[in-house]
LOKOLDO-722908 format. One record per residue (C-alpha): x, y, z. Coordinates in steps of 0.001 Angstrom, whole numbers, plus 500000, padded with zeros to 6 digits. Example, Ala and Ser with C-alpha at 12.3 -4.5 7.8 and 13.67 -1.06 7.14 Angstrom:
2
PT      px      py      pz
PT  512300  495500  507800
PT  513670  498940  507140
END
This chain:
410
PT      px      py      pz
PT  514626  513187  515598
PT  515490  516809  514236
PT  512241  518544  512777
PT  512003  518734  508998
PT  512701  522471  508506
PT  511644  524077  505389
PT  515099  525084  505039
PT  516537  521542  505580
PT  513832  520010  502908
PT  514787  522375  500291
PT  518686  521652  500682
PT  517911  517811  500399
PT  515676  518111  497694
PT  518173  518975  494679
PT  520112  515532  495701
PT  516798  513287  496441
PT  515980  515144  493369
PT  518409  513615  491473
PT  519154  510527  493082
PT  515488  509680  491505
PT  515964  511320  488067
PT  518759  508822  487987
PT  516755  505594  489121
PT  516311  503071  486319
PT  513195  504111  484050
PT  510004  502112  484484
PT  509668  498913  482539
PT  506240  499300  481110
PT  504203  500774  478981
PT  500512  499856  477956
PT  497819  500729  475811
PT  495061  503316  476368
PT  493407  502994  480237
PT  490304  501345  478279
PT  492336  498497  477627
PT  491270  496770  474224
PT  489274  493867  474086
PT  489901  491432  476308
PT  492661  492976  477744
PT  494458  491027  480807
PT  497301  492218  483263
PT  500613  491868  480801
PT  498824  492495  478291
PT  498761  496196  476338
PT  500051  497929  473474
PT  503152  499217  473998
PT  503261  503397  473474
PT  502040  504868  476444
PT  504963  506530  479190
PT  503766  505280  482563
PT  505692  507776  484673
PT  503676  510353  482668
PT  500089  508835  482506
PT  497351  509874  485557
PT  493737  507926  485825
PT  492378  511068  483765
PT  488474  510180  484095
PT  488588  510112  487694
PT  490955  513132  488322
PT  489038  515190  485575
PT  485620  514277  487867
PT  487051  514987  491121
PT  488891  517926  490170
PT  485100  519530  488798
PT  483951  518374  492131
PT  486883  520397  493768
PT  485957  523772  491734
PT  482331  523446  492624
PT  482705  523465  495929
PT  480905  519993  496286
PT  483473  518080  498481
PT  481273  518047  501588
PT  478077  517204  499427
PT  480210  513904  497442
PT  481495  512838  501273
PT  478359  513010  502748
PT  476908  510774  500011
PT  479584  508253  499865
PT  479945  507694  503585
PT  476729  505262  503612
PT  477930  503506  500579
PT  480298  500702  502073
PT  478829  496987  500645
PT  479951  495701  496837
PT  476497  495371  495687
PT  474780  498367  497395
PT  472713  501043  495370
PT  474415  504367  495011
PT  473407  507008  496058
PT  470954  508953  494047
PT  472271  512538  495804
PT  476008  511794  493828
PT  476831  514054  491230
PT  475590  512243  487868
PT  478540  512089  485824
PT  480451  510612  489058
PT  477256  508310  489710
PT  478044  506740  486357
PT  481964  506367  486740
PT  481151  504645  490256
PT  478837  502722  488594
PT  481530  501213  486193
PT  484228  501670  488340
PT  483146  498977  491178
PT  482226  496038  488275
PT  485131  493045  487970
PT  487049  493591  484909
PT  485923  490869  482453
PT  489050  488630  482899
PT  488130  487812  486823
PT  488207  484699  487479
PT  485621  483455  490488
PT  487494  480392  490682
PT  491188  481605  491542
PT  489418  484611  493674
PT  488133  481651  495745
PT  491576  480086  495678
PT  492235  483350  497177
PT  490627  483084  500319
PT  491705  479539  501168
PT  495202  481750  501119
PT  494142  484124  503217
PT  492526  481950  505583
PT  495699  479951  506024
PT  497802  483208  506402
PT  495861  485629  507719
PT  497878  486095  511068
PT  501205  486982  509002
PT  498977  488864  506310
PT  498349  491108  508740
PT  502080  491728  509872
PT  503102  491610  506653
PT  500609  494353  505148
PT  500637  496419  508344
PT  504725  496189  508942
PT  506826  495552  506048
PT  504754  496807  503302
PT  503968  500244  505690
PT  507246  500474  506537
PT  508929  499924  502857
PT  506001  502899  502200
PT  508847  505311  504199
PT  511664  504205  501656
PT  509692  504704  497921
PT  510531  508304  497887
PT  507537  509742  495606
PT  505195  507456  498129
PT  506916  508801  501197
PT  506602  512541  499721
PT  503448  512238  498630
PT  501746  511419  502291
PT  504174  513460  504043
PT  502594  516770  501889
PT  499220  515538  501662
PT  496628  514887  504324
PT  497695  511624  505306
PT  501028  513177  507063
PT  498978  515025  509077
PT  496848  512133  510251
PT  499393  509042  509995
PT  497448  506883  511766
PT  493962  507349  510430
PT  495932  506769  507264
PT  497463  503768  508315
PT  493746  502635  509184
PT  492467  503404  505778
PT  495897  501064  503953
PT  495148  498004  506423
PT  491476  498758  505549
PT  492691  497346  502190
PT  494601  494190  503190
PT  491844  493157  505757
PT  488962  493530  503090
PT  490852  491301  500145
PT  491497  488545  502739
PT  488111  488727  503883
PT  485531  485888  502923
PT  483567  487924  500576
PT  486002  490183  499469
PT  484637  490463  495762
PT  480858  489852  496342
PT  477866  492145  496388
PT  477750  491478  500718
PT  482080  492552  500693
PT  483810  495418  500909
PT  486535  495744  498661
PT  485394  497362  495485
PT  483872  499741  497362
PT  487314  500438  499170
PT  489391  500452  495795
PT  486867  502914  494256
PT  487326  505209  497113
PT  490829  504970  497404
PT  491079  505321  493451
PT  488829  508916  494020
PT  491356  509589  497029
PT  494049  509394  494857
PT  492424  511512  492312
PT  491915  514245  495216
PT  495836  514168  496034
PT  497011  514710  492408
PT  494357  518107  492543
PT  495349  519371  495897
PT  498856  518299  496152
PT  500143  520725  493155
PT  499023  523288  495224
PT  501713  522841  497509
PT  504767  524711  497544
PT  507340  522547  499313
PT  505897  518984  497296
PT  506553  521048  494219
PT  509691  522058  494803
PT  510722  518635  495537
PT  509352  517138  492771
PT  510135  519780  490261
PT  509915  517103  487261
PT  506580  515779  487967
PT  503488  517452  487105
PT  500909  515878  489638
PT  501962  512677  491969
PT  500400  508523  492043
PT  501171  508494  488149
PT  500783  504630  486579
PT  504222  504205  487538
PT  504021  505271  490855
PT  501061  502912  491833
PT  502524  499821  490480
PT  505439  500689  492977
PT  503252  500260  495277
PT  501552  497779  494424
PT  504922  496016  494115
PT  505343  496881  497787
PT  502068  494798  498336
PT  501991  491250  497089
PT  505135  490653  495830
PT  506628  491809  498919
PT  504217  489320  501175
PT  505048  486811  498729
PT  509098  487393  498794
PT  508849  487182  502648
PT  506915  484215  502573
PT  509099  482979  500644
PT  512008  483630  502425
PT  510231  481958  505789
PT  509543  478564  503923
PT  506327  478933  504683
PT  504557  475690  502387
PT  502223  477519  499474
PT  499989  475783  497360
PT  500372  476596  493765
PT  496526  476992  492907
PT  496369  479651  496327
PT  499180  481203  495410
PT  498097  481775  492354
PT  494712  482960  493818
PT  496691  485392  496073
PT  497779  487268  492998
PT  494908  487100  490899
PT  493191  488755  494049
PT  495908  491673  493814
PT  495509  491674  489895
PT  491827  492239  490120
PT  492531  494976  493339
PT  495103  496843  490821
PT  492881  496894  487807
PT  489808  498485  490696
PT  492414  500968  491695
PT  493022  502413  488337
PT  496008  500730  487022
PT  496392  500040  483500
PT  495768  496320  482939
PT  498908  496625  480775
PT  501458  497002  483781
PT  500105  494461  485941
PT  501782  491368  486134
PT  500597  487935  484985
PT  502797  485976  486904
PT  504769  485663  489823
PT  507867  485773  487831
PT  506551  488813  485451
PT  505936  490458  489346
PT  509671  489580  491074
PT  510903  490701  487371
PT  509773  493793  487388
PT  510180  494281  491183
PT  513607  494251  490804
PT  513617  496783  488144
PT  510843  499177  489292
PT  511124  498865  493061
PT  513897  497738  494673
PT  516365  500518  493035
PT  514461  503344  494007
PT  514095  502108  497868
PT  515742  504753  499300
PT  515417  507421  502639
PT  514266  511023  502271
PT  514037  513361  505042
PT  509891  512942  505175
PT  510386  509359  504724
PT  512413  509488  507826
PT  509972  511619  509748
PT  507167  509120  508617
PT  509228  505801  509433
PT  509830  507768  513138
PT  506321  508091  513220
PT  505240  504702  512542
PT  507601  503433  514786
PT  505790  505278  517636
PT  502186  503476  516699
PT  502702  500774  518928
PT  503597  502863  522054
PT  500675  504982  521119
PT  498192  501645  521200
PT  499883  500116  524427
PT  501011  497177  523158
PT  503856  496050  525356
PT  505356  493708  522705
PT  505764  496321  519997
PT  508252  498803  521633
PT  509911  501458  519228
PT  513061  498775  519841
PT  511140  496248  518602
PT  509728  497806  515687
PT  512991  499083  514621
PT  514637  495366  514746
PT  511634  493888  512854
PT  512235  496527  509953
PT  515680  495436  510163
PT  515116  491964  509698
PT  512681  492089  507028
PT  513917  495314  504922
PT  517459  494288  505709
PT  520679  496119  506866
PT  520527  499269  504259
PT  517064  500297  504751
PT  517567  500714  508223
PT  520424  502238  508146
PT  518328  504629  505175
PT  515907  505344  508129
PT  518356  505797  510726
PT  517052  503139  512947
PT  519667  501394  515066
PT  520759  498204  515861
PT  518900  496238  518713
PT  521465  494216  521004
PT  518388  491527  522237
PT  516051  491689  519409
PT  518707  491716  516262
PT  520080  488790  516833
PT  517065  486496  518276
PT  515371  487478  515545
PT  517975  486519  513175
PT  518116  482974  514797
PT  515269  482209  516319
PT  512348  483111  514027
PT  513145  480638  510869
PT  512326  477493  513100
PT  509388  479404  514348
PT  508058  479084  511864
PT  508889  476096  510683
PT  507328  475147  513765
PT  504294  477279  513402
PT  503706  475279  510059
PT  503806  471970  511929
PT  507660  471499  509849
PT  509423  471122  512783
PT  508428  469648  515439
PT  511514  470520  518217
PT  514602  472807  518708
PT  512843  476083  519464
PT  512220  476962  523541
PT  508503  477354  524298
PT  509473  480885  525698
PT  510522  482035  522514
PT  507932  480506  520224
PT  505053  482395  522540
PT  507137  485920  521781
PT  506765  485264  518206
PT  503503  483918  518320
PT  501937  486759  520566
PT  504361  489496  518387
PT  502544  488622  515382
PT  498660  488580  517206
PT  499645  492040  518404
PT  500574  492902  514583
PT  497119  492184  513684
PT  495630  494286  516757
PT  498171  496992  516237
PT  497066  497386  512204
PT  493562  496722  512381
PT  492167  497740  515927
PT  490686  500739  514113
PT  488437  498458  512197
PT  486187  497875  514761
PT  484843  501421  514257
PT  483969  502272  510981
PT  486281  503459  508571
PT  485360  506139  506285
PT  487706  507014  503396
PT  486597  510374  502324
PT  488078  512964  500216
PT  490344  515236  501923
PT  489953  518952  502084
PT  493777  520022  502687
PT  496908  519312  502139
PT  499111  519026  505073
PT  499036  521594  507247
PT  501241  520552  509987
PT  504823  519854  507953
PT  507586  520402  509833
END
């Protein structure tokens, strides 16, 4: 694949530039980030611009932290704070001690009951969970063109696959057991992520080629932005499981996305955009996400990148062929074609007829009609998924705040 010349970004920028001044505008607005009283995803007063609105606490801590000089001091505190319930550290600045602090509680409308509905979901799915998270939603992450631009210019382009680490970080720790309790992980991981995002809309100004593709946005990951991806998250999962016929209780699936509601709220999002239903989320999926799916010349450079992860683990299963046809089959014919990824003459079309009544058989549907050779393919494809997108979390995983932008952009 040709290297991303500054030249060749700044000649694609003016039409990128306004192929997404022209995508449809964003369908929400909400109320103040407080929320009022009681406030529940869907709900919100309706005055405040999303594609203009930041997580201002957060950013104005982290970029005092920045000027200080006290980046090192904040990681080296943080890094030994990884369970729900833990103290915090005392050594943390204390105005960011007390935003932690508030940060990492459940908003008031979490509901124990559905989060537990949530893990008999996740315990069901957990092997396509972690395809799903690690593949289509990582891979759709190359075709949201602020996303793509954003972790092509900031750290994470320079260190894709520590990055990818850090997102499957997130998908393992909300399907885990105790996602949500004092002994899990996952407010800790949504607070960090929520300061990491803080970090990126400091340092990411800074640089000179972001800017001038993004001439019309002050600072990147603005309200809008983040329920595109979260959009790229659940509702994707739940569109392709969907799509497979794979059998969903009502009660889990509801659980699934009060699990994501809860996860979007600890990230920062205005409760106000988040969606209280499955319909609210495939209604304004089609509005907010699926228009603006599109390939830019670092989303291209980051799809060629991830499609190079499972060479780089040795997984003989997930060739760059075979990643390419899997991102065919589940993003369809256009986004490949967006990320220049060509057609597979083996894996195209057994994929296209074969992996419906596997399935059906994996879900004990169908009981015949698939050859054993095949249904071991899929079977072991998908248990290399999971090794391929979490293998790194059997070291620890510290999200930290970065220090740089990219320096390695090509």
């Amino acid at each position: 694949m040709e290297d991303l010349t500054r030249r060749r970004v700044l000649q694609a920028g003016a039409g990128a530039g306004a192929a997404l001044l022209a995508a449809p505008a964003f369908p929400w607005t909400s109320g103040p980030a407080e929320g009022s009283p009681g406030s529940r995803p869907g709900v919100g007063a309706k005055h405040t611009d999303a594609k203009h609105t930041w997580d201002d606490e957060p950013d104005e801590l982290i970029a005092d932290i920045y000027r200080h000089r006290d980046v090192t001091k904040v990681n080296n505190a943080l890094r030994g704070w990884t369970k729900n319930g833990q103290a915090l550290p005392k050594s943390l600045p204390s105005d960011l001690r007390a935003f932690i602090e508030n940060a990492r509680e459940l908003p008031e409308w979490a509901d124990r009951g559905k989060l537990a509905d949530a893990v008999t979901f996740n315990q069901k799915r957990g092997t396509y969970l972690g395809a799903l998270y690690g593949f289509a939603s990582g891979m759709m992450s190359a075709v949201i063109p602020h996303e793509a631009m954003v972790v092509y210019y900031s750290r994470g382009g320079a260190a894709l696959k520590d990055r990818i680490s850090k997102t499957a970080k997130l998908g393992y720790d909300i399907g885990s057991l105790n996602a949500y309790q004092d002994s899990g992980e996952m407010a800790v991981t949504c607070v960090k992520t929520r300061l990491i995002h803080s970090a990126v809309r400091h340092l990411l100004p800074e640089q000179h080629q972001w800017s001038s593709r993004m001439p019309y946005q002050e600072k990147p990951i603005t309200q809008a932005d983040q329920m595109v991806t979260w959009h790229s998250l659940p509702t994707t999962v739940m569109r392709m499981l969907k799509r497979w016929q794979v059998p969903i209780d009502p009660a889990e699936s509801a659980g699934f996305l009060h699990s994501w509601q809860v996860a979007g709220h600890m990230l920062g999002i205005q409760d106000g955009l988040i969606p209280a239903t499955w319909s609210d989320a495939e209604a304004q999926a089609k509005i907010a996400l699926d228009p603006v799916l599109k390939g830019t010349p670092e989303g291209r450079k980051l799809a060629d990148m991830l499609l190079d992860l499972g060479f780089n683990l040795d997984l003989s299963l997930l060739s760059r062929g075979v990643l390419g046809a899997l991102t065919r089959f589940m993003l369809g014919d256009r986004i490949a074609r967006e990320l220049r990824i060509p057609r597979e003459p083996v894996w195209d079309p057994l994929l296209e007829t074969a992996w419906g009544p596997f399935i059906l058989v994996r879900e004990g549907i169908l009981q015949a009609g698939m050859p054993k050779e095949a249904y071991w393919t899929f079977d072991e494809m998908l248990r290399q998924f999971v090794l391929l997108y979490i293998s790194e979390l059997r070291m620890p995983i510290t999200i930290e705040l970065p220090y740089t932008n990219n320096p390695n952009y090509r």
